[in-house]
Structures are given as C-alpha cells and as structure tokens.
N, C-alpha and C positions, 0 to 999 in steps of 0.2 A: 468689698472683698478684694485681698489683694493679687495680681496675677502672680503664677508661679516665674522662675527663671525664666529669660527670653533662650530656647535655644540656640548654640553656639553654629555659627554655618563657617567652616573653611575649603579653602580653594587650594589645590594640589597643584602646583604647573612641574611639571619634572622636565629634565633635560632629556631632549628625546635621541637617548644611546641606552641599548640597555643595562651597562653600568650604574646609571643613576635613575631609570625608570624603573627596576626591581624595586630598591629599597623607597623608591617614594611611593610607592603602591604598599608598600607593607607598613610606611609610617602613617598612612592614609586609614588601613583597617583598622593599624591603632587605637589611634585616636578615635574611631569610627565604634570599635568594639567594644572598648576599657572605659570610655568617658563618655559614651552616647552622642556623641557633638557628631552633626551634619554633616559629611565631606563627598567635597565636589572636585574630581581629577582631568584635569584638563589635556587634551591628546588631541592627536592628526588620524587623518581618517584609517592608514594602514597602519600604524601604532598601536589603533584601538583595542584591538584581539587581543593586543598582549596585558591589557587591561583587564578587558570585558569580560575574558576566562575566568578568573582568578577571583575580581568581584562578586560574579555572581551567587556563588555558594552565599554569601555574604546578604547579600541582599534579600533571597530565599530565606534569609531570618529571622528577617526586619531590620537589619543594620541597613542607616541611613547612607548609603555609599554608592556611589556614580560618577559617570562619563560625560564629562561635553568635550563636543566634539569641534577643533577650528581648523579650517584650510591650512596649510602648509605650503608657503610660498616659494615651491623646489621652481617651478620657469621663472618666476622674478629675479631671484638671485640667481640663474644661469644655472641650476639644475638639471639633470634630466627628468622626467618625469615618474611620480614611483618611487624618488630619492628623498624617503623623511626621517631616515634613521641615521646616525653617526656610521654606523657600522655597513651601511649600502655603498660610502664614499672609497670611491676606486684611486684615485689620483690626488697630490697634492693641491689642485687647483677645486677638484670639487671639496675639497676638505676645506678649504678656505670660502667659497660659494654657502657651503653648508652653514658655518657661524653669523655670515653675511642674513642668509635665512632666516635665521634663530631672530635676529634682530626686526624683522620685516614682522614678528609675532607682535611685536607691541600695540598695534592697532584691534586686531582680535583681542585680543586680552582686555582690553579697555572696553570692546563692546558686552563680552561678557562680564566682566563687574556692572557695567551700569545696568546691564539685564537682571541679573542674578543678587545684588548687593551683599556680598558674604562681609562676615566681620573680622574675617583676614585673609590674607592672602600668604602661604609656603610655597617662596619660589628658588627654585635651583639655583647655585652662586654665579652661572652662566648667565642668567638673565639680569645684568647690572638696573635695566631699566625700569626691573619692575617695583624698583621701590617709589621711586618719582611715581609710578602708576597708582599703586597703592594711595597715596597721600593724596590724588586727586578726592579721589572716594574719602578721605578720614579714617582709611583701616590703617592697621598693620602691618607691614611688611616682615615675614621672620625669612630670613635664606638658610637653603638646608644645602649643608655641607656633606660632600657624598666620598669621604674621607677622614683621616686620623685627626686628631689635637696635633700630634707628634709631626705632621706630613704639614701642618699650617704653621707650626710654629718656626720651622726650617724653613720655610717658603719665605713667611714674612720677615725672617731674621737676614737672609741673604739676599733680602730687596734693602732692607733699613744699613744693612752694610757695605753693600755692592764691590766686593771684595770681587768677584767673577770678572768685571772689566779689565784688573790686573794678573790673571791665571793663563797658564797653558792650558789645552785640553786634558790633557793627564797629569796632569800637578795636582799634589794632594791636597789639602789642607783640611782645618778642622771648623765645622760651623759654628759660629761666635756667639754666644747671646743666649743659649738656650741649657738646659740644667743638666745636660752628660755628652763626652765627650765623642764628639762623630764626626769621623774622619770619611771625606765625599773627594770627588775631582767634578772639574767643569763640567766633561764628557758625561758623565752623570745627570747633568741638571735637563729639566721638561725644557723641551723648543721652544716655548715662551720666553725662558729664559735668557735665549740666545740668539732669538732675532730671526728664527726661520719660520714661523708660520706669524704670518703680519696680523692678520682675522683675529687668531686666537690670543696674540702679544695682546691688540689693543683691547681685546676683551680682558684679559686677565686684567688689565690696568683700571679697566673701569668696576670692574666685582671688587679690587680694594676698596676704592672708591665709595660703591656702596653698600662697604661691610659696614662701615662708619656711620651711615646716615640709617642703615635700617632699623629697626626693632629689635631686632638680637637675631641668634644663630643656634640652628639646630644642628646638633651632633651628634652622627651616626657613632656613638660608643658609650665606655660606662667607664665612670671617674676610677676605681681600682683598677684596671687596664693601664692607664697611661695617667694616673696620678699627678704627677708633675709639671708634665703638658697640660693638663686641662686646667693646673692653677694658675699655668704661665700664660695660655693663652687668656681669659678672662683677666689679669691681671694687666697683661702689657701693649694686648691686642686688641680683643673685643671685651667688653665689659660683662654684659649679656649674651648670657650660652648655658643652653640647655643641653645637656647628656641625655639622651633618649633608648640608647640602643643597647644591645645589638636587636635592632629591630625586625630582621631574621626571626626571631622566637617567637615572632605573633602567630607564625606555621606551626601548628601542635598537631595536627595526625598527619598519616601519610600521604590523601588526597592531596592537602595544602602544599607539599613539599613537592608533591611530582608537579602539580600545575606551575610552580613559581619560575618565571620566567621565560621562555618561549616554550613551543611545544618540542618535546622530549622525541628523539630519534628512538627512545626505547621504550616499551612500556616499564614503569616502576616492580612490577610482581617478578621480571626477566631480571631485574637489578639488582631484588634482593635475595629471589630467590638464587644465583651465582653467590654472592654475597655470604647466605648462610652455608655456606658449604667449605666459607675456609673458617681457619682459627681465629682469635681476636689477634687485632694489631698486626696482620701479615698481608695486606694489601698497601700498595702505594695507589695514590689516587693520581692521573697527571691531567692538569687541564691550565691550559692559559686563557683564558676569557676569550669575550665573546668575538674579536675583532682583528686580530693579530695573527696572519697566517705565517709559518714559517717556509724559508724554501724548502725543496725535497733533499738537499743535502744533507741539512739540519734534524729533518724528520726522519733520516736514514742512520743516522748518529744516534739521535734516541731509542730507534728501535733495537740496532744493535746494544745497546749499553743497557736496556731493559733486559734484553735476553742473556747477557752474560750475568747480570747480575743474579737472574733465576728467580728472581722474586716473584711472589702476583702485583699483578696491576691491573687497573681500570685506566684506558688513555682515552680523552678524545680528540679526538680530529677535528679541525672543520671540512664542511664537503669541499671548501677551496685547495686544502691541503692534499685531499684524493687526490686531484687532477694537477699537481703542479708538475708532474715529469711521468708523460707516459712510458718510459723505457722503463724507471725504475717502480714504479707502481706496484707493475708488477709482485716484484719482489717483495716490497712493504705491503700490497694490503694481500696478497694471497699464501705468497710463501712462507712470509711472515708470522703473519695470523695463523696457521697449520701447524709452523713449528712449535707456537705456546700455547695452543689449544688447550682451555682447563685451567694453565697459568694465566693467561692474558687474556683480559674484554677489550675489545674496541668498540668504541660508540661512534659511528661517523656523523656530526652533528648536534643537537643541543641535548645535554645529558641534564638527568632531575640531580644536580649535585649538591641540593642541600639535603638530601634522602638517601645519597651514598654517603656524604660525611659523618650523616649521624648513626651510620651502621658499626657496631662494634669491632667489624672486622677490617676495616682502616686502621692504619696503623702509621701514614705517611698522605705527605702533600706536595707534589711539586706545583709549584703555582708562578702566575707573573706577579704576585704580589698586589693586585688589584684591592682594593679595599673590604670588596663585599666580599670575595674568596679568603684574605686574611682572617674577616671576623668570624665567618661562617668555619673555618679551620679552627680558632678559638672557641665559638662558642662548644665546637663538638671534640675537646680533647687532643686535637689533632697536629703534633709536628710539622715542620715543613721543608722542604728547599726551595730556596729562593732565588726566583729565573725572574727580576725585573726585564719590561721590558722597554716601557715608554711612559708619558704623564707624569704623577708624582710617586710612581711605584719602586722608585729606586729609597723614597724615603721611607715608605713601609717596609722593605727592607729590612732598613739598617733601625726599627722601631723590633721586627719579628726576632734580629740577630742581635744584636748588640745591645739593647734593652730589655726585651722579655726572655730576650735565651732561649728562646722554643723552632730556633731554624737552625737552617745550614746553607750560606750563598754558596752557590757557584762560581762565582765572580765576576757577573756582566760588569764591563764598563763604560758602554756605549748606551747613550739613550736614544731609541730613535721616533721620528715618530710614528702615527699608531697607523699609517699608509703606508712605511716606508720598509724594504728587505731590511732585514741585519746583515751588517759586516764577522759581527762575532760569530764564531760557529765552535759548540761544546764537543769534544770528541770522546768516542763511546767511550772509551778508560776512563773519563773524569764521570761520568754518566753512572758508571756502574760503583766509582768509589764512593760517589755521593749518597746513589743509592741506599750501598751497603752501610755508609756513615749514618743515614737517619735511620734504615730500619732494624737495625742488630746493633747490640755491645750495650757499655756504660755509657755513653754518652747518650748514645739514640733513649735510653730509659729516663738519662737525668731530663731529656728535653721532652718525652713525654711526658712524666710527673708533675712538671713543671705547665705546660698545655693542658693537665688535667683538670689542676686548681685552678686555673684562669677558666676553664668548663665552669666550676662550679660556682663561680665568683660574676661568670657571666648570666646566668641561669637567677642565682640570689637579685641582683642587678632589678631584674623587670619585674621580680614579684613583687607583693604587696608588701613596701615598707621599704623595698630595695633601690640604689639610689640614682636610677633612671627612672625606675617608678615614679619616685618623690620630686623626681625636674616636671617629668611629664603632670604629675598632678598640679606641682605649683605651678606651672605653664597656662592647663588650663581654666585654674582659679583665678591666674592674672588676667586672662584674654576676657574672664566671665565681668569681671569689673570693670573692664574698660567698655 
C-alpha cells in the first residue's frame, strides 16, 4: 500500500521588529490554517508573547502551529540586556549593535534545522545568511518581503542606476526604470542609501545579494494592487515571486483582530463600542507605527490641527510620547483630551488597529506609510494622509498618492532614521487643511470610492480562486514536489 503525502513542515524566522513579526505570524497561520502544512515560528525569549498569544486559539484547534524558542545575543553584540526588539533600540549605536545581533542568530538557526529538519525555511529579507543556511540542510530558502512590489522596484532601480551619487539633498528628479513616473529628492531615500547606518548599509547589500541565490520571494500583496510592479519586478528582478497577501485577512472575528500584535492599551468592546456611536466615514484614525516617537512640539501641532479641524478621531500615542515635555503635557494629555471629550479617543499605547479599520465609522487614515498600516487601510476601504517617516515609506507613499489615488501627502521631505527626532515640523493649519481635504468634499469621496474597490479586490484576492489564493496554492503544490 502506498503512503499518503509526506507532511509539509516550514520554518518562520521573522525579523524581530514588530513591523515584520505581525505579518510573519499571520503568513505562518496561513499556511498553517488553508493548506494543513506544519509551521514552526522561530523567536527570542521576550518576543515570544507576542507570538504565543495569538497562536494559540490556533492550536486549541488542531492547527499544527508553534514557537521555538533561541537566545538573543543582545551582550555579544554590545547590547543591553532585555534589548531583542528593533523597537527597544534607544540610540544610533544600539541600532547598529542590534543588526550586528541579528547576524550572531546564524548559529542558532543551524542548530535548529539540524534538530527539527523542516522542508523549508521563510526567512525575513534581513537575514541575507539564511539562504547559505538553508542549502546546508537541501531545503529551500523563500525570503519574505515585509513590503510593496512598488517600494522594491524603486529600491532596485536606484541601486542598478545610482543617479543619488550625482544629487543635492533637495533636488528633484524622477526614478528611471520603473512603469510611471515618480518624482522623489535624495533627502527622501532610507539611510542605507546614504551611508548613515554602516550595520544596516552592509546588510542591505547583502539581502540583494541573496535575493538572487534564494528560492524565490514572498510578497506581502496582491497582483491587482500594484499590477505593474509585480510584473516588473519578477520580470527584471526576481524571477520567482509569489503574491500572497494581504495576509491581514487570515484575522476573521473580532478576538483575532484585537490580539494581532502587542497587547492593546484598550479593551476592543471600549473601541467599538465609541465607534458605534458616530456615522459611517466620520472618524480619522491617526497612528504612526510602532517605533517612531515624535517631539512634544510636533504632538502639540497635531492636537491643535485635530481640534480646529472638529472632526472625530482616534489618535495614538506611544507612552514615550506622554512623557517628552512635562510642562506641556499638561496641556496635551489633560486639557486637551477635556476639550474633545466625545469627539476625540486617545489610546496611550498599542491600539487593536486592524479592528478599528475595519469599523465602518472610519472614514480617514493618517499614517507613516508603513507597509502593514498601508494594506491594512486598503484592505478596509480606507483613504489616507500620508506622514512618511523613515525606511522605505517614502516609497509607499508615493505608491498610496500618485498611483492608486487613494491619499493625500503632506509633504515630508526628510527621511530620518527610525531613532532619530525630525527636523520637519507640520503646523496645525496644514494639519487641519489635510484633514478637512481627506474627510469632506469631491475629492475626499473620489479617494474613498476609489479605496473602496481596491477593499473589494483585496477581499476577492485570498478567496478561493483568487489570485493570492492561486500563488499560495501553487506555492504549496511546488514545495509538495520537491
């Protein structure tokens, strides 16, 4: 008699920021849930929660899906201890110790494959090493990219032309090579690009490197999104690329959405029940990810521009942001808060914001443009403004405004990076015209109708027959033969 199929066992390594450990935990259930295949998520020991939560409804199901756990080498690489998150990094110097870090994983990682033997390994475009690792073992190496088509093909185009060596900081020009025309300056480009973080330069240079040699590439999006890009890039960049996402939608009730990524400063029933009590489309939602604190000058700019605008809103803070200027605090978290009481939430802390997006009383997004916050705004109807602030979120962007037509920049011009103040400071006038541009008039309408169909186009996308469905299915029928 003949045995049925060998089960499929893969290996999850995410880059440990929660920018790219949210979505690798939900591509992890994916695959885990839709296609029955084994998946094993690799983490550090204070990481793990952010896992372990999330999984486990999952597992209470019989979904084959788990944690191993490996040391975190924050004293080797000049650490402090405690420091295994992107987002713990206080100073330019631990920001570069941290990627030093990341590199010190490759011996762990080796000891688990030769334990565990999975029959591939998805590892974050941050770990260049792990494809050599892989090949020891005879698997697979796929790297998941925790960004746009649109954001890699401006990346790779402005390395293969290096037109930046000959630019001012503020000189305009338009990016060469790629299928519509986007007008960027120097001061725009990730610090990698410019020679200020050495760690993360030499790391980028090597993830090219082993975009080439791996197995292919998995892509957090869906081919009618960004069309053009996804045929550019498998065309002139990577050959093998899978469209997988918005991988977001594997969360279907409202448990999944509250738990999805750190724990929540709110309960979810507080969030929605606010929520039901305005109109559809009359809320702006503001949050910059998870990392990025602004000064109190900054934060005093926005609150005024919120309040003259009169809008609702949902803001959050982070607790680092409380405390940057006791004088003015005051005034921002008490006086503040009093006077919009009913119009304005503030959430100090990690808010469930894929469970506010998808409430029909959103109606706006100010965002930095971060990947998982752009699609998460897409998948759920959702316009935006767009406050780039660092990385490659100046190119989402100009992906949100200039190609899908569904935002509205403000006009950062400054990249900085993701430890470093801003020089730029938005003043509440331009705060409140923005405002009032995304959530009232013809425009604000044509940009929601317009986020609405990409809603529904993102939604079609993961079901059955839809054409991240059919990567993910070919995916796994390929991985089943080899």
């Amino acid at each position: 008699m003949e045995s049925g199929p060998k089960e499929l066992h893969i290996f999850f390594f995410p880059h440990l920021a929660h920018g790219h450990m949210i979505p690798t935990i939900d591509m992890a259930r994916l695959f885990a849930r839709q296609h029955s295949v084994k998946t094993t998520i690799i983490c550090t020991p204070l990481n793990a929660p952010l896992v372990s939560k999330v999984i486990e409804r999952d597992s209470q199901h019989g979904i084959e899906i788990s944690v191993r756990i490996v040391k975190f080498p924050s004293i080797e690489a000049g650490l402090p201890e405690g420091c295994e998150n992107l987002g713990s990094t206080t100073s330019p110097e631990m920001f570069n110790n941290f990627y030093k870090a990341l590199g010190l994983l490759q011996q762990p990682l080796e000891q688990l494959l030769e334990e565990c033997r999975p029959n591939c390994l998805v590892a974050d475009v941050m770990f260049p090493w792990a494809t050599e690792v892989a090949s020891k073992f005879g698997i697979p190496r796929l790297i998941f990219h925790g960004t746009s088509y649109f954001a890699f093909c401006v990346f790779h185009s402005l390395r293969c032309y290096e037109l930046l060596n000959t630019l001012s900081e503020f000189e305009s020009f338009i990016v060469p090579g790629i299928p519509d025309q986007i007008k960027m300056t120097k001061s725009q480009q990730p610090s990698y690009f410019r020679g200020v973080d050495n760690e993360l330069t030499k790391l980028t240079n090597l993830s090219v490197q082993s975009e080439q040699t791996s197995y292919g590439v998995l892509v957090n999006s869906f081919n009618e999104l960004e069309p053009a890009y996804s045929e550019h890039y498998r065309k002139f960049i990577v050959k093998k690329a899978w469209s997988i996402g918005p991988v977001s939608l594997c969360n279907k009730d409202i448990e999944d959405k509250a738990l999805r990524g750190n724990i929540a400063s709110i309960a979810a029933y507080e969030c929605l029940r606010w929520l039901e009590m305005k109109n559809p489309n009359s809320v702006l939602y503001i949050c910059f990810g998870s990392k990025f604190v602004f000064p109190a000058s900054q934060l005093l700019e926005i609150a005024k521009g919120l309040e003259a605008a009169g809008k609702h809103f949902i803001w959050v803070m982070k607790e680092e942001e409380n405390i940057n200027n006791q004088e003015k605090q005051e005034w921002l978290l008490e006086g503040f808060e009093k006077r919009v009481e009913g119009k304005g939430l503030i959430i100090k802390g990690w808010a469930p914001q894929a469970l506010i997006l998808d409430h029909n009383a959103i109606g706006g997004f100010m965002t930095h443009c971060g990947w998982n916050s752009v699609l998460e705004s897409v998948t759920n109807g959702v316009p935006m403004i767009t406050w780039p602030l660092y990385a490659e979120q100046f190119y989402n962007e100009k992906l949100v405004t200039d190609v899908l037509k569904i935002g509205v920049s403000i006009g950062a011009q400054e990249c900085s990076r993701s430890i470093d103040a801003r020089k730029f400071i938005l003043k509440k006038e331009d705060i409140e015209r923005y405002v009032n541009r995304l959530m009232v008039g013809e425009e604000a309408e044509e940009m929601r109708s317009k986020a609405k169909a990409l809603k529904e186009m993102a939604r079609k996308a993961v079901e059955e027959g839809g054409s991240s469905n059919s990567d993910l299915n070919a995916l796994i029928q390929e991985l089943r033969s080899l």
